[in-house]
N, C-alpha and C positions, 0 to 999 in steps of 0.2 A: 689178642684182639679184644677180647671181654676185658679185659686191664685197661686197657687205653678208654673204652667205651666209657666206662667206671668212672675213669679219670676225669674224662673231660667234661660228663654229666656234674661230677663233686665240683670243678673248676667254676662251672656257669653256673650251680647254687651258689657259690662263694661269691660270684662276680654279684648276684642278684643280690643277694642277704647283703653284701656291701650299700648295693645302688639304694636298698630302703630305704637303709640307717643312716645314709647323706641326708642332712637337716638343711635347709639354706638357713644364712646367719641373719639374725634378728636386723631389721631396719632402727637403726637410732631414734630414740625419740626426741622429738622436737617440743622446742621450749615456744611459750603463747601464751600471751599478754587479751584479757578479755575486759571492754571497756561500755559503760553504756549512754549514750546520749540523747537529747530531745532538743524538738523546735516546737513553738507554736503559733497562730495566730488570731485575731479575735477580726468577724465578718457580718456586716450586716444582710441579714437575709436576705434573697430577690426572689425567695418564692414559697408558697404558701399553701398547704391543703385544708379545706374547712369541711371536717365532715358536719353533715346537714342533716335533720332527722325530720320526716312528718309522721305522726301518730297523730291515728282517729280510732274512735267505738262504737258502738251501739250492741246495745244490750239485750237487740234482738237477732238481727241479722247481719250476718257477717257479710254479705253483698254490698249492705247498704255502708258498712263500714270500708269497701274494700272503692266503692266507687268515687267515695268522700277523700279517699284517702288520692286516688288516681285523679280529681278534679285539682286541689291542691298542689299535687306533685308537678303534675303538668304545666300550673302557674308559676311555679316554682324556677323551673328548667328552663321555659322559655324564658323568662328575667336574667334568670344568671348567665345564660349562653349570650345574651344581649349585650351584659358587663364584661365580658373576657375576650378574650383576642389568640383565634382558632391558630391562628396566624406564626404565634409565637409560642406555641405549645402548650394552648392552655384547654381544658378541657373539664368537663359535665359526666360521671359518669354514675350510675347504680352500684353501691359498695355491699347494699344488703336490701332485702325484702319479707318480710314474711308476714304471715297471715293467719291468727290463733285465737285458740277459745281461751278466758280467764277464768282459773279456781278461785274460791278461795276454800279453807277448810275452818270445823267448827266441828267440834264433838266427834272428831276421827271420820265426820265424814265432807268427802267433797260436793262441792256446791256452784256451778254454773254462775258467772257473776258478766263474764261479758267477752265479746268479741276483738280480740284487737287486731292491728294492721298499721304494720312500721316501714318504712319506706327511706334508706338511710343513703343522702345523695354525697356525693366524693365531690369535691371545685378544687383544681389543681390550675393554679394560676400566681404568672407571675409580675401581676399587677397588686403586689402587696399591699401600697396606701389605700388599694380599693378596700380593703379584706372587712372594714365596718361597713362598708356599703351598702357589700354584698347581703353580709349577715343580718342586715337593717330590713333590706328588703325581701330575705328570705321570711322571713317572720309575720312582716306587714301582712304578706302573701299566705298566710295560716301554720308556716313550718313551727315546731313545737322544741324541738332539741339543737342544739349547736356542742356536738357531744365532743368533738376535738380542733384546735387547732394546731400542723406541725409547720411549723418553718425549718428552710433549711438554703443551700445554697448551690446555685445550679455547675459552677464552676471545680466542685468538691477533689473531682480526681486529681486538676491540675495542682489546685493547693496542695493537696499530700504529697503529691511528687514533690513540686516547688520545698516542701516543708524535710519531706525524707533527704534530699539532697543536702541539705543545711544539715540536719543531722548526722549526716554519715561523715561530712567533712569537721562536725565537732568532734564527732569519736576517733576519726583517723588522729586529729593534732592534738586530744586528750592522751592517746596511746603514745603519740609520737613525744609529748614532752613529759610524760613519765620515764620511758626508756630512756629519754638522753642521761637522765639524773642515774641511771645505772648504769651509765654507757654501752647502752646493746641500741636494738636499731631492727623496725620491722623488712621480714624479709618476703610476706604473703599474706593474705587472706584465709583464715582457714573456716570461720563461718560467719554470716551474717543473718541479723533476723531481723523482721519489721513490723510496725504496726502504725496503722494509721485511725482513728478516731475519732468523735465529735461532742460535741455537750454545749446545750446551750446554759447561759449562763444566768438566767433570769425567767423565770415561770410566768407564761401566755396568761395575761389577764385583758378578762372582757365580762360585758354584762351580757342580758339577754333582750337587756330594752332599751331602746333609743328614745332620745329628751321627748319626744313628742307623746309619749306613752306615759312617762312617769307622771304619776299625782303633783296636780300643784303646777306644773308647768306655767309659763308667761304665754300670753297669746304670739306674741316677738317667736319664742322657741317652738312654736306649734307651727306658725307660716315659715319659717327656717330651718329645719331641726339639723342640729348635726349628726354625722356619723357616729355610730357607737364606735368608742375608743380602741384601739388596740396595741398593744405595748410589744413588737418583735424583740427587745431586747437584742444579745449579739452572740452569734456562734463563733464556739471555739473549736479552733480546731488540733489536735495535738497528733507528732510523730514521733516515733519510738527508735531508737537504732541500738540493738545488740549485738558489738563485731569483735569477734576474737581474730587476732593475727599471729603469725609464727614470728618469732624471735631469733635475732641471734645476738 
């Protein structure tokens, strides 16, 4: 009985130490062709952000700086909310505020020089040929800075898509008449990558004064003035496609 017991314990070690050392056999590896392609296209803006700054001082009191600063801004806001259109998604908002004393320094030591108060208004609108209007009239009105303007274009997602699709179809028929020339032939996708992007292609210029301001003007451009100028230039938009396929 102990013989048999022996035995058949050594049997099912045997069986097990077999079932370990069963390896499954390697998967083949597959042959992939990696290709990259792009689309682009160039867009005139239809919309526009103009950051707006009022700064005021006084060298005594920071109230009297902060009130000056609130009577301005207030004229400001209600003008430009007058120009844009709620309607169609355009909007007046506070991007920044703040309210501080100025140093300056002399001989390592500091010296109390004045009180300031910055007031920095956001205009997100997409009444672009307004965009010197606005800015003409933010200024008339006491604003003091015109610190950015971004253009861009309200339709962005659909381009990229519209733009990735073109791309992906240049890289499939890149891949596809490479392989003919070796006679293989895709049989799948094995990864794809993308990237979509913007740039525009010409630097936002403008001034900060309209004719009516400048030295020298004709009395003609003082009863007429035109809009300070602004140059949107055109956005480009670029897509990227990275797509390796399997091969046979």
């Amino acid at each position: 009985m102990k013989r048999f017991l022996i035995a058949a314990v050594a049997a099912g070690l045997l069986a097990g130490m077999v079932t370990v050392n069963a390896a499954p056999a390697a998967a083949p590896e597959r042959g992939y062709i990696t290709v990259d392609a792009s689309a682009n296209t160039e867009l005139t803006p239809d919309v526009v952000e103009i950051n707006i700054a009022v700064k005021t001082s006084d060298s005594k009191s920071l109230q009297k700086a902060t009130q000056e600063n609130k009577e301005i801004s207030d004229k400001v806001y209600t003008a430009i909310k007058a120009m844009i259109n709620k309607e169609n998604g355009d909007y007046v908002k506070t991007a920044d505020f703040s309210a501080v004393p100025v140093y300056n320094y002399s001989s390592n030591k500091r010296n109390f020089e004045r009180y300031e108060v910055s007031n920095s208004i956001i205009v997100h609108t997409k009444n672009v040929d307004k965009t010197g209007n606005i800015i003409d009239k933010a200024i008339s009105l006491g604003a003091t800075n015109i610190n950015d303007l971004t253009f861009s274009v309200s339709n962005y997602e659909a381009q990229c898509n519209e733009l990735l699709a073109i791309a992906a179809q240049k890289a499939k028929t890149r891949a596809d008449s490479i392989l003919k020339a070796s006679s293989s032939y895709i049989t799948g996708i094995k990864s794809l990558t993308n990237s979509c992007s913007t740039t525009n292609n010409q630097r936002v210029q403008y001034r900060l004064m309209a004719k009516n301001m400048v030295a020298g003007a004709s009395a003609d451009a003082i009863a007429a003035p035109e809009a300070t100028p602004i140059q949107s230039g055109v956005i480009k938009i670029y897509a990227n496609i990275n797509a390796s396929y399997f091969v046979k």
